[in-house]
N, C-alpha and C positions, 0 to 999 in steps of 0.2 A: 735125159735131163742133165744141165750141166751146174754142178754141184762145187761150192765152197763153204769151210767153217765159218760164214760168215753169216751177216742179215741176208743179205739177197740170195745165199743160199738156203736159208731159211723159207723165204719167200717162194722160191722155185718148188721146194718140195710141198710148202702149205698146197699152193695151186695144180699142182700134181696129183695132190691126193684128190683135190673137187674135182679133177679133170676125169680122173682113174676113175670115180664112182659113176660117172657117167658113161661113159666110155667103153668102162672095161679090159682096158687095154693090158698090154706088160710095162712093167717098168724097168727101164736101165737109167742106172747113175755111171755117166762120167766124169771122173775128180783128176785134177793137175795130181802131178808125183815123179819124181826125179830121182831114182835109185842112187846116184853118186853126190847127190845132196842132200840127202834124208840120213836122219839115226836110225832107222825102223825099215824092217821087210817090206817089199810089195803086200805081201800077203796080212803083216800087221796092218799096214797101213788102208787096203781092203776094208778087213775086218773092222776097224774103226769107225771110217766111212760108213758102212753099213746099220753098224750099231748107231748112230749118231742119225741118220736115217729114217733108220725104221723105231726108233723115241720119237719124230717128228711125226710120222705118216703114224703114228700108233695114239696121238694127241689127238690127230683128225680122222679118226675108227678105221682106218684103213691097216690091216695085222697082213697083208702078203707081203712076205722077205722079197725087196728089189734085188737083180743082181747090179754088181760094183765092177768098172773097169777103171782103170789110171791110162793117163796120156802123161808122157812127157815132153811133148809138143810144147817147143817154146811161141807158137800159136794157138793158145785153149779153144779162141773161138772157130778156125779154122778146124782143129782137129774133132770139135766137135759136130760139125759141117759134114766132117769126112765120116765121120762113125756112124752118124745118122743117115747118110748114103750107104754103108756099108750094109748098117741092118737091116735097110727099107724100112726108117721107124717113120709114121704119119704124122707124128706131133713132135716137136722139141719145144720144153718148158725152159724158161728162162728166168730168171730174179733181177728185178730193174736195179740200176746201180746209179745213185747220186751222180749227176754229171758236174766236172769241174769247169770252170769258165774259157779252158784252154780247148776239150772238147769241144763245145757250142762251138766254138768260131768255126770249128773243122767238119766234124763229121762224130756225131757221139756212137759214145759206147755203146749204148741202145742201137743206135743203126747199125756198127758193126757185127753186133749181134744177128740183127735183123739179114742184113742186107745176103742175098748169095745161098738162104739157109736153102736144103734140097727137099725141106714140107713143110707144111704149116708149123706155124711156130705161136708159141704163147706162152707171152711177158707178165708177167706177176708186177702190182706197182709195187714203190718202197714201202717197206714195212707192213705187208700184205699177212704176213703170217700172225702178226700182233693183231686182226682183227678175231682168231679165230673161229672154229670150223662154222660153216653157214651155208644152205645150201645153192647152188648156183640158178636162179628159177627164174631172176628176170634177164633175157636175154636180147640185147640188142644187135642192129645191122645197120652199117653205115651203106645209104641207097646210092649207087652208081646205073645207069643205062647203059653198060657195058657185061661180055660175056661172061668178063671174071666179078662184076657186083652180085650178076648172078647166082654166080656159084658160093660166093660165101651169104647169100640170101638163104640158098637152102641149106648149106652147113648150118646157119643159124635156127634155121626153122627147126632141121633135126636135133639140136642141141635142146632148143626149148622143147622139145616132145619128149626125148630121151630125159629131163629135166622135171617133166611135168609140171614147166612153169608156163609163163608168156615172151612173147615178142615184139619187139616196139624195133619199126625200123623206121630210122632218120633220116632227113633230107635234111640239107641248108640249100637255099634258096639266095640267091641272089645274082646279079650279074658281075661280070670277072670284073676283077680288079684294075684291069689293065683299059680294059672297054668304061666301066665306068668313069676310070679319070678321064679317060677320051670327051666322052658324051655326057658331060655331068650338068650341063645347063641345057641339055637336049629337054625340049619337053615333054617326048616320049619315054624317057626311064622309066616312072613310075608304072606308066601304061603297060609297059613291058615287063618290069618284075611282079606286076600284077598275073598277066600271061603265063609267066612263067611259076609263079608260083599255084595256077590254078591248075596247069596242066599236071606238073607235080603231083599237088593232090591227088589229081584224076588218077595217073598211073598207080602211086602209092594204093589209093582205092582199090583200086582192080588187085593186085597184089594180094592185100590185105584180105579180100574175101577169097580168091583160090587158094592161099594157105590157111583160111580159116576153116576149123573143125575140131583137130586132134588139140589145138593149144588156141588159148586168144590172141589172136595178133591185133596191135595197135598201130598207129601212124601218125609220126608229128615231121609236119612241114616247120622249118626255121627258119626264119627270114634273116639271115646270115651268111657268112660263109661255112663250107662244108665242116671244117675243122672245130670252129669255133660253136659247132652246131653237135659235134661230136660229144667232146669235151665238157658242154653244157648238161649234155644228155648223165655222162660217165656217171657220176656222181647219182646217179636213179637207179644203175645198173648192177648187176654182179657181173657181167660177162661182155664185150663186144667184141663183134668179127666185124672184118674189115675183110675186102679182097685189093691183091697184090698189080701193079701197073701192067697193062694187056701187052707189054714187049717187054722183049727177055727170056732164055729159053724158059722152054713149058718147066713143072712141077721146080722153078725156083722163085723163092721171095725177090722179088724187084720192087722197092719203097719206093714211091711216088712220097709229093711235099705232107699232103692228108694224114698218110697211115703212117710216116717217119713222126709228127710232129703228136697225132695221136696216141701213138703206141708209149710217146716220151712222156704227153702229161698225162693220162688219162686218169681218174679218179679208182677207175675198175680194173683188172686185168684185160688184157688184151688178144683177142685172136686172128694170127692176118695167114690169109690163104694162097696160095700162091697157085697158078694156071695150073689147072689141071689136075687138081689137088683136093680131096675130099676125105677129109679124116671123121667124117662117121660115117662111112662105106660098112658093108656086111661084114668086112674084116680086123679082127680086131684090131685098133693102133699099138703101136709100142711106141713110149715116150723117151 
């Protein structure tokens, strides 16, 4: 987990600690720290971190001491890329940070974050820790017909079972954007988002009943696009997973337009899985 005295450090550990109860996992905090630019030890400085920590993870019932490392990496988000390779941690939690106008144009914070990580990762939104502890039970999946929608299909499923909550996984339905300004006096459109939104269903259906048993699963078709089908959803949810674009090497986060612009507004926290990546495996994750 990468960690600041700040709100969205705040946020990262709230969602860490709902994660952890699920989960199970270990926790590590990594915090910025600069020996020739600080008044205070590594080791005060640790300790602080910790203390300041385990107050937060202690508000939301969660009492195991994390362990604390410092980076001095004048790349946090990078170094924290690299740490999480190093431990073979399954999850890195995150704290959404207010994007400023200069970001948007470019490539935001959040992607930076996002983009390159080496496992799944999950984005706490802003001021996530101000809603206090709650437990995570409704769990959503954004539906792709692709390997990797797959895989974060059943990370979701097993999240909502581990959870003993439910599952509602999303479709947006419509035709591309780029097709439909093509063909917009076509008078086949409608005939055709018809189609397509039936077959949907149908798959969605089939789904819906081989994951059903251990947890309820639900299915809502959105007659939108996928994003704006997400997004809509968030705000019902405690939790969505997302899986990460099918090129790129295996077990790295690769954003596609979807999960970059969902992960940015989403109402819930966010979980996006990256090829080949399943962090509720028999093994426990570390964060």
């Amino acid at each position: 987990m990468g960690y600041l005295s700040d709100r969205a450090g705040r946020d990262a550990v709230a969602l860490a600690a709902q994660l952890r109860s699920l989960l199970a996992g270990k926790l590590t905090v990594l915090f910025p720290y600069h020996p020739l630019l600080s008044s205070t030890t590594a080791q005060e400085a640790e300790a602080r971190v910790a203390q300041e920590v385990q107050a937060l993870l202690t508000g939301f019932g969660e009492q195991e001491q994390p362990t604390c490392h410092w980076t001095s990496s004048s790349w946090p988000i990078r170094a924290l890329h690299e740490f999480a390779r190093y431990e073979k941690s399954e999850l890195i939690v995150f704290g959404g940070a207010r994007e400023r106008l200069a970001d948007r144009l470019h490539i935001s914070l959040t992607e930076r974050m996002l983009h390159g990580a080496p496992c799944a990762v999950a984005l706490a939104p802003v001021g996530y820790a101000e809603r206090g502890a709650h437990p995570l039970r409704r769990v959503g999946v954004g539906f792709a017909a692709t390997d990797e929608g797959l895989v974060a299909l059943r990370v979701a499923h097993r999240l909502a079972v581990a959870a003993a909550g439910e599952l509602e996984i999303i479709a947006g339905v419509c035709l591309d954007p780029a097709l439909a300004s093509y063909a917009f006096s076509s008078a086949a459109v409608e005939e055709v988002e018809r189609e397509m939104y039936t077959q949907t269903r149908g798959e969605l259906e089939r789904l819906a009943s081989e994951l059903g048993g251990e947890v309820r699963v639900e299915h809502r078709e959105i007659s939108h696009d996928a994003v704006t089908a997400l997004l809509e959803r968030s705000s019902e949810l405690d939790l969505l997973v997302l899986g990460s674009r099918a090129y790129g090497p295996v077990r790295h986060v690769l954003l596609g337009s979807v999960s970059a612009r969902a992960a940015r507004e989403a109402s819930c926290p966010v979980v996006i899985v990256p090829r080949g990546v399943d962090p509720t495996s028999s093994q426990p994750p570390a964060a």
